[in-house]
DSSP file (Angstrom, degrees, kcal/mol; ACC not computed):
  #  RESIDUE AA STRUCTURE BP1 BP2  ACC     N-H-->O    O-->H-N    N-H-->O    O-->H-N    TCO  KAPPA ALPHA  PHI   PSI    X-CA   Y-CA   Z-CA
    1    1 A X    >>        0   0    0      0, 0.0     4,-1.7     0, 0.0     3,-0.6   0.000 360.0 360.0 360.0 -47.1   -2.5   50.0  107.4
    2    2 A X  H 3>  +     0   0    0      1,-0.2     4,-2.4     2,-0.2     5,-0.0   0.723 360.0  54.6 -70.7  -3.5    0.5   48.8  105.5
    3    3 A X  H 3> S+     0   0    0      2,-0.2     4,-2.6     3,-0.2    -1,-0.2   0.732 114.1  47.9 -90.9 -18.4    3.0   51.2  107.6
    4    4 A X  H <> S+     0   0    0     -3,-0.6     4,-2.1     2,-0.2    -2,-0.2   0.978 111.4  50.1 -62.4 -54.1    1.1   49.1  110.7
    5    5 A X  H  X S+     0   0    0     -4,-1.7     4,-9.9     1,-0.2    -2,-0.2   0.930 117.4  44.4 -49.3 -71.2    1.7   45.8  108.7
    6    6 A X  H  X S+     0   0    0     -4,-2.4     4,-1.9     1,-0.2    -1,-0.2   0.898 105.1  51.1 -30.3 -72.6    5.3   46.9  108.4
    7    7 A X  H  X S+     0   0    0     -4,-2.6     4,-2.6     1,-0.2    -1,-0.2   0.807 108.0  53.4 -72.0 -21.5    6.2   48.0  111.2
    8    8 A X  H  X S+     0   0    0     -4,-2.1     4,-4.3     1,-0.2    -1,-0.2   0.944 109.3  56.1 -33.4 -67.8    5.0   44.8  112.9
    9    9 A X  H  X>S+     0   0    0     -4,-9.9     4,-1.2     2,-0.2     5,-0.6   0.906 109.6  43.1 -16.9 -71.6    7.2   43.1  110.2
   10   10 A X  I  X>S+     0   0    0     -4,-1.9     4,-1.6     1,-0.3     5,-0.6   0.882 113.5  51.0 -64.7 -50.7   10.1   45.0  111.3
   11   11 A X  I  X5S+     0   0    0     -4,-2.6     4,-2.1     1,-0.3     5,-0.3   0.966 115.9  43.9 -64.4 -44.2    9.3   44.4  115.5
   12   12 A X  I  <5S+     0   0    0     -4,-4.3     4,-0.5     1,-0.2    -1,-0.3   0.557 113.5  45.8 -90.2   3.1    8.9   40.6  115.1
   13   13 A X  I  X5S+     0   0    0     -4,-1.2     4,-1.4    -5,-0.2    -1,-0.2   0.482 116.0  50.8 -82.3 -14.7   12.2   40.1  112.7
   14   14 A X  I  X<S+     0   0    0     -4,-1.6     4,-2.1    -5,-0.6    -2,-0.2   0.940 115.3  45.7 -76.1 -49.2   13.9   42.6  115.6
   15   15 A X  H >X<S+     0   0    0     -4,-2.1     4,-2.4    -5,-0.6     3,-0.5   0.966 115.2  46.8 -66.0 -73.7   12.4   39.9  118.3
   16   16 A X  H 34 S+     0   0    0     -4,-0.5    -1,-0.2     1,-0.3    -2,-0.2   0.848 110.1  41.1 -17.9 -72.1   13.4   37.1  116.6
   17   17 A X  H 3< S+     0   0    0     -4,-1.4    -1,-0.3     1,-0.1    -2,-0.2   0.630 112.2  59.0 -85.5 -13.6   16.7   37.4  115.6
   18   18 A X  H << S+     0   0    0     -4,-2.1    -2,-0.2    -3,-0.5    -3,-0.1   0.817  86.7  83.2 -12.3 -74.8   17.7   39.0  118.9
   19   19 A X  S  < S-     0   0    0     -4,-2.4     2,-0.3     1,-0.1     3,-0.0  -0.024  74.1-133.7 -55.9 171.4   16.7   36.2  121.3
   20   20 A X        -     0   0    0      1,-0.1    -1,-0.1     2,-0.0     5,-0.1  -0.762  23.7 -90.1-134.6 170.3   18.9   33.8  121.8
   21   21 A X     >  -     0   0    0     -2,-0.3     4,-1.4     1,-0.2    -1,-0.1  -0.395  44.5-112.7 -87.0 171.8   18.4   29.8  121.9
   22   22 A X  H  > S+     0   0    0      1,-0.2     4,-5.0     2,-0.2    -1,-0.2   0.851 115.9  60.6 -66.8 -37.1   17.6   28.7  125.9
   23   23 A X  H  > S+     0   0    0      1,-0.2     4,-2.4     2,-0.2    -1,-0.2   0.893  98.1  46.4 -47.7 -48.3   21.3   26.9  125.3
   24   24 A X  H  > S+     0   0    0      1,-0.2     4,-2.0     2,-0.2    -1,-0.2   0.708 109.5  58.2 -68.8 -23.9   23.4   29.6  124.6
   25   25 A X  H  X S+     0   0    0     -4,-1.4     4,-1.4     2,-0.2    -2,-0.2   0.859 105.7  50.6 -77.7 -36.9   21.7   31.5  127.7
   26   26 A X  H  X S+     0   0    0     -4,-5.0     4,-1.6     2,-0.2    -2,-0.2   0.954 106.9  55.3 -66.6 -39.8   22.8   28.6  130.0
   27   27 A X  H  X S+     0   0    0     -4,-2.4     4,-2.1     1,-0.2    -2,-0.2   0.832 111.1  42.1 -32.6 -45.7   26.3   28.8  128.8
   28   28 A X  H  X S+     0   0    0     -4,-2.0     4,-1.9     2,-0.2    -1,-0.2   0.889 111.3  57.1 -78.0 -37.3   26.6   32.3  129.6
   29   29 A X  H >X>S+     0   0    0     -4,-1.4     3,-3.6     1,-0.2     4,-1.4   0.864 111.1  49.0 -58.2 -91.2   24.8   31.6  132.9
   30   30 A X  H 3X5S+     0   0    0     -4,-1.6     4,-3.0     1,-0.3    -2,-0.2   0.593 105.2  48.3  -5.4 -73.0   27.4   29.4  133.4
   31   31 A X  H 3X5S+     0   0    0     -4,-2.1     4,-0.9     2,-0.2    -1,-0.3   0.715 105.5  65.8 -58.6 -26.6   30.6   31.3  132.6
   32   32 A X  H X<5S+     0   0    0     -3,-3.6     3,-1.7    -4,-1.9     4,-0.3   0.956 105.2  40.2 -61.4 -52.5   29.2   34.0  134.8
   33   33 A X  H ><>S+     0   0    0     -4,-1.4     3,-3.8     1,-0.2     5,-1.2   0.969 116.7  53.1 -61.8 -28.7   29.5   31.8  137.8
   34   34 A X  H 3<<S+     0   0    0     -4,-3.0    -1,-0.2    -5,-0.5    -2,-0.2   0.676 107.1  44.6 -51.7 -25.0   32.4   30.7  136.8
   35   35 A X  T <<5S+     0   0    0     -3,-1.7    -1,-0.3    -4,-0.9    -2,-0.2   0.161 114.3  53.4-112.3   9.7   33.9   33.7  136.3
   36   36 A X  T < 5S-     0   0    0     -3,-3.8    -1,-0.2    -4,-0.3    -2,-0.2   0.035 115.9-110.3-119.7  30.4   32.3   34.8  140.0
   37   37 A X  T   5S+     0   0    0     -3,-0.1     2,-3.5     1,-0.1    -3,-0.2   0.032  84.2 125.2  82.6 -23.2   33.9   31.5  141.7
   38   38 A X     >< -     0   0    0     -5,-1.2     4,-0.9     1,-0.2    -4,-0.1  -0.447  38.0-179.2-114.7  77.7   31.2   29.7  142.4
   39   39 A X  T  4 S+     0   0    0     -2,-3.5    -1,-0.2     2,-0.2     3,-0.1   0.739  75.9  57.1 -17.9 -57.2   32.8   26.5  140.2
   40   40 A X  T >> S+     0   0    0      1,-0.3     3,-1.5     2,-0.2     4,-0.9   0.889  98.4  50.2 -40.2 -67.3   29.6   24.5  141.0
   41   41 A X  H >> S+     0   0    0      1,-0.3     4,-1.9     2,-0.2     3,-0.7   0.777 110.5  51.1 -52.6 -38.0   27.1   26.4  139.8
   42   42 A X  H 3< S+     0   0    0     -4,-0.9    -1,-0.3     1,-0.2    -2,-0.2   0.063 105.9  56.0-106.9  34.5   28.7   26.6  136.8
   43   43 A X  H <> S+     0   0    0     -3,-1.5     4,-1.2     3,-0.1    -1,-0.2   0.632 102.0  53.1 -97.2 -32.9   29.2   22.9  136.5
   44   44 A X  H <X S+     0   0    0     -4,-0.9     4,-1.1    -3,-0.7    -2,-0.2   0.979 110.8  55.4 -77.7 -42.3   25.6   22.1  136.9
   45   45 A X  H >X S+     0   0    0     -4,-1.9     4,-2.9     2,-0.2     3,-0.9   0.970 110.4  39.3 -35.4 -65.0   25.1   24.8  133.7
   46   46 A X  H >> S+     0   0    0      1,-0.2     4,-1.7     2,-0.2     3,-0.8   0.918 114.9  53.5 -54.3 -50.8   27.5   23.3  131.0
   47   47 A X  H 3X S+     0   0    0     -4,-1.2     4,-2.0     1,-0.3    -1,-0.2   0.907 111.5  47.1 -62.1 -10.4   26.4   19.9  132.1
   48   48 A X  H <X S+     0   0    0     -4,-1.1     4,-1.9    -3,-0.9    -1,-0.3   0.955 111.2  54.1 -67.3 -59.8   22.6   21.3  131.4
   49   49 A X  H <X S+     0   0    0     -4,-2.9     4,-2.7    -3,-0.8    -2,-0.2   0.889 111.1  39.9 -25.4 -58.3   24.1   22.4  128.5
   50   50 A X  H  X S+     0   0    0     -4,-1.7     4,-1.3    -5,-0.3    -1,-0.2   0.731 112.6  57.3 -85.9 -24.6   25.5   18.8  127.4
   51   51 A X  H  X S+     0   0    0     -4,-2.0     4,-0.5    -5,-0.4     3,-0.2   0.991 105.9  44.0 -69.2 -51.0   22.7   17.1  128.4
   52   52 A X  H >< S+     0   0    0     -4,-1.9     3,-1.0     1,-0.2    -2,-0.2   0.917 116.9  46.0 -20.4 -84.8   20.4   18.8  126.5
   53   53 A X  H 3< S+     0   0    0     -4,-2.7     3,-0.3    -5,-0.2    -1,-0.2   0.697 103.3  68.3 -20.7 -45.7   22.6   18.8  123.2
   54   54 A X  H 3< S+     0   0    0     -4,-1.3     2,-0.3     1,-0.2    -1,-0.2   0.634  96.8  44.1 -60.0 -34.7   23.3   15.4  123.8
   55   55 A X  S << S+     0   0    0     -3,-1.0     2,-0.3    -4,-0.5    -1,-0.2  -0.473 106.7  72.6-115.1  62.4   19.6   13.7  123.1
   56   56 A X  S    S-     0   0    0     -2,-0.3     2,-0.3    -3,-0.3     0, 0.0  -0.787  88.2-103.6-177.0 151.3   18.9   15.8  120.0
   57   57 A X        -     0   0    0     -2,-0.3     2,-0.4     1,-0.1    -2,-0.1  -0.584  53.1-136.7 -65.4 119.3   20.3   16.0  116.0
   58   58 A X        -     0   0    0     -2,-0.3     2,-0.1     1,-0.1    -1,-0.1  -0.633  16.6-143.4-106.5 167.0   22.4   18.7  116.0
   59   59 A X    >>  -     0   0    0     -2,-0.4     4,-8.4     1,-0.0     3,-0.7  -0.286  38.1 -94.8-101.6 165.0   22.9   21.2  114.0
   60   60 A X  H 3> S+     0   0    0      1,-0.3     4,-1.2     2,-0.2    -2,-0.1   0.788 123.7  50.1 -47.1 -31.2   26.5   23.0  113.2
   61   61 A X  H 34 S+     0   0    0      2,-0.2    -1,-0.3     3,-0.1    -3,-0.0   0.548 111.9  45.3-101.2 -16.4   26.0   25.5  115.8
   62   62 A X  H X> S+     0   0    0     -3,-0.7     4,-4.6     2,-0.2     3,-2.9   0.779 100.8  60.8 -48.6 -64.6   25.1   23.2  118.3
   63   63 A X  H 3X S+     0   0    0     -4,-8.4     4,-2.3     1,-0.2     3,-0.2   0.877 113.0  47.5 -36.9 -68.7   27.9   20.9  117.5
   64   64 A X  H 3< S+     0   0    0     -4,-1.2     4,-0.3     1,-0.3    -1,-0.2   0.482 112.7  48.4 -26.5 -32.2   29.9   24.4  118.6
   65   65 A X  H <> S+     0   0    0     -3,-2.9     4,-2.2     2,-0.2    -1,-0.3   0.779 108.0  47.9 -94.1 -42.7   28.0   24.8  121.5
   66   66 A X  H  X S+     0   0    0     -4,-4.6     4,-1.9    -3,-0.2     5,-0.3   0.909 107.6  55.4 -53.9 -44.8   28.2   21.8  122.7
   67   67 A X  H  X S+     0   0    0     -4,-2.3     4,-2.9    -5,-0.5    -1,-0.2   0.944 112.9  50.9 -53.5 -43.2   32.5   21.7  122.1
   68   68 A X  H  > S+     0   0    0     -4,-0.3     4,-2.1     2,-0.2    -2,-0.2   0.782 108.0  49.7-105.4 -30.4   32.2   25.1  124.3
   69   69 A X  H >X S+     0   0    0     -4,-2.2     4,-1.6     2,-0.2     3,-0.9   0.906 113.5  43.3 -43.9 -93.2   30.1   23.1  127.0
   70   70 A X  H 3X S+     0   0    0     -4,-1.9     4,-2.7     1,-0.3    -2,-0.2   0.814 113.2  58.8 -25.5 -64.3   32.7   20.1  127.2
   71   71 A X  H 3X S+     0   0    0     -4,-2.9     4,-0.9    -5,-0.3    -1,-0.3   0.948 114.5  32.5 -43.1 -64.5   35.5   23.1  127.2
   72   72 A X  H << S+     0   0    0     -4,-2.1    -2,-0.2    -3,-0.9    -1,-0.2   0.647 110.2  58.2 -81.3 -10.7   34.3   24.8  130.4
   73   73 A X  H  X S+     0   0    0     -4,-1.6     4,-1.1    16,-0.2    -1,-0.2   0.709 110.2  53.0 -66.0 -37.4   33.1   22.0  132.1
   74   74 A X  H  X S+     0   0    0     -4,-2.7     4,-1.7    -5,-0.4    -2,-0.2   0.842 108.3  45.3 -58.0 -34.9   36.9   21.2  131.5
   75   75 A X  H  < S+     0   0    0     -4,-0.9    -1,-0.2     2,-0.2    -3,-0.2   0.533 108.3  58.0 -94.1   0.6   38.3   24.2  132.9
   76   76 A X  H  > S+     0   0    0     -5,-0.2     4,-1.2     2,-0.2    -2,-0.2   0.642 108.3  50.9 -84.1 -26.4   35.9   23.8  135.8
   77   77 A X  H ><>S+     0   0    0     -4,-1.1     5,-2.1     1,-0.2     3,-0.5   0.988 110.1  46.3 -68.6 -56.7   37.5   20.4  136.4
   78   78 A X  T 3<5S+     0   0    0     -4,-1.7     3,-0.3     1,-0.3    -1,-0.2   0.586 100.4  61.0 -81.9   9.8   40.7   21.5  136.4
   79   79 A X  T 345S+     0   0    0      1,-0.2    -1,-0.3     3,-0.1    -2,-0.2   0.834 105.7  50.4 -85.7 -14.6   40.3   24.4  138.6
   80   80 A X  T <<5S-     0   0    0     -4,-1.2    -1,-0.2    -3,-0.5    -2,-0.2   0.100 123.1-115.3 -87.6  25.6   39.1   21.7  141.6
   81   81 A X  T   5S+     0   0    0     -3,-0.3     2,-0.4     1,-0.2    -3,-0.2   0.848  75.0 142.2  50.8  39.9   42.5   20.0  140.3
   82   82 A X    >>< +     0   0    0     -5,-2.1     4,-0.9     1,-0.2     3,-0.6  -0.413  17.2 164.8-107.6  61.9   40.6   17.1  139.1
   83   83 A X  H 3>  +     0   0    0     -2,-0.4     4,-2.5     1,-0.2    -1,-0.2   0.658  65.8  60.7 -81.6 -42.8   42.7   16.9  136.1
   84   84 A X  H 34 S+     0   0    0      2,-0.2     3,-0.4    -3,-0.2    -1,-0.2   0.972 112.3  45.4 -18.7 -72.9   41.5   13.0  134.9
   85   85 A X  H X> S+     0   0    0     -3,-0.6     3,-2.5     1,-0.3     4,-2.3   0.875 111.1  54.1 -40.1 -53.8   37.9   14.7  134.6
   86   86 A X  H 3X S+     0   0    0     -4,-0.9     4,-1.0     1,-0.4    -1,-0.3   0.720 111.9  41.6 -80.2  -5.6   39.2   17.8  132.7
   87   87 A X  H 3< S+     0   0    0     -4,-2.5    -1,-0.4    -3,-0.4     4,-0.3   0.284 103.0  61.0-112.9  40.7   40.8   16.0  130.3
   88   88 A X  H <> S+     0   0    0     -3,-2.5     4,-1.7     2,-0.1    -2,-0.2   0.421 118.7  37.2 -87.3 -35.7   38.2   13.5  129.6
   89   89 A X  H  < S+     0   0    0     -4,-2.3     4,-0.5     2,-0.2   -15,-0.3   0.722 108.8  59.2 -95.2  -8.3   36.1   16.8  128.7
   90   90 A X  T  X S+     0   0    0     -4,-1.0     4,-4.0    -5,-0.2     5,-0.3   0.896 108.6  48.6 -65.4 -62.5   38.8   18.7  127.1
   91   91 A X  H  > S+     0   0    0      1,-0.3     4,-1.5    -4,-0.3     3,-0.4   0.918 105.3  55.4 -66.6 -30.9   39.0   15.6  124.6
   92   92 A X  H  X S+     0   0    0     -4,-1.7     4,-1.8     1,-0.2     3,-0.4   0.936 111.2  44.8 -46.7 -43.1   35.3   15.4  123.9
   93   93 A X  H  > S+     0   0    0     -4,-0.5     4,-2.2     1,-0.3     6,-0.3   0.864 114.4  52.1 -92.5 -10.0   35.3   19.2  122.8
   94   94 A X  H  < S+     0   0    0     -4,-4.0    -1,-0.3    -3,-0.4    -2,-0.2   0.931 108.0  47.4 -47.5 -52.3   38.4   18.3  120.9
   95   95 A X  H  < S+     0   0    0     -4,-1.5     3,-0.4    -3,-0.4    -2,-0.2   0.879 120.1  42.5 -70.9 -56.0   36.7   15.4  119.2
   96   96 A X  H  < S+     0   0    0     -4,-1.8     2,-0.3     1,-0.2    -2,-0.2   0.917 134.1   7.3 -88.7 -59.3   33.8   17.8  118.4
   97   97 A X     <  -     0   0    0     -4,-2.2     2,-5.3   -34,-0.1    -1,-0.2  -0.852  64.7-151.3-108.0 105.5   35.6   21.1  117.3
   98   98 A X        +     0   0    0     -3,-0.4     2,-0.2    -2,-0.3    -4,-0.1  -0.008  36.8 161.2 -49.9  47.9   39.5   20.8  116.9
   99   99 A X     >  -     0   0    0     -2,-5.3     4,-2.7    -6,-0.3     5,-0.1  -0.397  45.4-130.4 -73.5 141.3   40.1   24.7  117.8
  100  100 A X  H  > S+     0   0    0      2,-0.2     4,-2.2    -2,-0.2     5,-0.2   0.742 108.9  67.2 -69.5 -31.3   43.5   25.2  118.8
  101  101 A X  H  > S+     0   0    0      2,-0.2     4,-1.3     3,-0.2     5,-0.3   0.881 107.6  50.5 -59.0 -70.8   42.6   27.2  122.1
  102  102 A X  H  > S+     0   0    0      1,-0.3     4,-1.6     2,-0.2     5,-0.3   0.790 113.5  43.2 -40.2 -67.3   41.2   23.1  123.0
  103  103 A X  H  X S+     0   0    0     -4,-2.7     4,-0.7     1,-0.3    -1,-0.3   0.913 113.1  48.5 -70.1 -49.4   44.2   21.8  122.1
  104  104 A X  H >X S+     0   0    0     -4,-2.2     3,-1.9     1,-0.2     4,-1.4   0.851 113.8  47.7 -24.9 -68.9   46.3   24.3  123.8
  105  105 A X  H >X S+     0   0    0     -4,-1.3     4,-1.9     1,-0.2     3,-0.5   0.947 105.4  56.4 -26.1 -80.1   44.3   24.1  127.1
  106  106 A X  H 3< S+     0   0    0     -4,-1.6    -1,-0.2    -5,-0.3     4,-0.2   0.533 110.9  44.1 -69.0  -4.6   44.3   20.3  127.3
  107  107 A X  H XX S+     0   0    0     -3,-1.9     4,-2.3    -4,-0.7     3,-0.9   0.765 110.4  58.6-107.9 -30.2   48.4   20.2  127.1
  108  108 A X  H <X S+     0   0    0     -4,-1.4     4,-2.1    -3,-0.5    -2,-0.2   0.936 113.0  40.4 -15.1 -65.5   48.2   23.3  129.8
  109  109 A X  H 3< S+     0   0    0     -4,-1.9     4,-0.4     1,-0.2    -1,-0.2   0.560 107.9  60.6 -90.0 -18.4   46.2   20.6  132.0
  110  110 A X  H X> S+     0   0    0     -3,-0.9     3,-3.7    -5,-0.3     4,-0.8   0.959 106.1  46.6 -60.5 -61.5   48.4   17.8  131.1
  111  111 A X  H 3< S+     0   0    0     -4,-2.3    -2,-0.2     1,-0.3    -3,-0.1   0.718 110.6  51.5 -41.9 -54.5   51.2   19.5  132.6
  112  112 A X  T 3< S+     0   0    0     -4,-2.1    -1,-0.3    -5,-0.2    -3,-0.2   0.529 103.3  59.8 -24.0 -41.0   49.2   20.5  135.7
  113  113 A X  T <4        0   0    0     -3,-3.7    -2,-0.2    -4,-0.4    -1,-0.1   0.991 360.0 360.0 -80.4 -57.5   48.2   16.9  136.2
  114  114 A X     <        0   0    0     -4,-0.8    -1,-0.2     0, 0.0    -2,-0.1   0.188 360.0 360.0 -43.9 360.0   52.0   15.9  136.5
C-alpha cells in the first residue's frame, strides 16, 4: 500500500510541475505562428497574453511573461512596419523588464522607423 501511495506521490508531483500555466502555452502558440508567418495569429496570442495578465496581481514570473508578451507583440508590429505601435510595446516590456535584448530591439526599430 505505501509503494501505491508513493508512487501516486511521485505521478502527481511529475504532473504538476510539468504542465505549464495556460499563459505560457499561448506565448508559445504565438511565437509559433510567428515564426510560421502568419503575423496575425500571433498578434491575437500575445494580446491574449496581455490581456489576461493585465486584470490580475502578478506575480514575478508574470511580470516576465507579460514583458515577453509586449516584446513580441512589438516585433509583430514592426514586421507590418508599423513602427509607432512597435515601439509603444517595446517600451511597455522595457518599463516591465529592462533586459538589454528590449533595449537593443527598440533602437533596431527606431532606426527602421526613420
Amino acid at each position: 500500500m505505501k509503494k501505491i501511495n508513493y508512487l501516486f506521490f511521485i505521478l502527481f508531483a511529475f504532473i504538476l510541475f510539468s504542465c505549464r500555466d495556460d499563459f505560457e502555452l499561448t506565448m508559445e502558440r504565438g511565437i509559433y505562428f510567428y515564426k510560421q508567418g502568419d503575423v496575425n495569429k500571433a498578434m491575437q496570442e500575445f494580446n491574449d497574453v496581455i490581456f489576461a495578465l493585465s486584470d490580475k496581481k502578478m506575480s514575478s514570473n508574470d511580470r516576465i511573461l507579460l514583458a515577453r508578451a509586449y516584446y513580441n507583440l512589438g516585433l509583430s508590429y514592426s514586421k507590418l512596419e508599423q513602427y509607432n505601435r512597435a515601439i509603444n510595446n517595446m517600451e511597455n516590456a522595457i518599463a516591465l523588464d529592462p533586459k538589454q535584448e528590449y533595449l537593443d530591439t527598440i533602437d533596431l526599430i527606431y532606426i527602421k522607423s526613420q
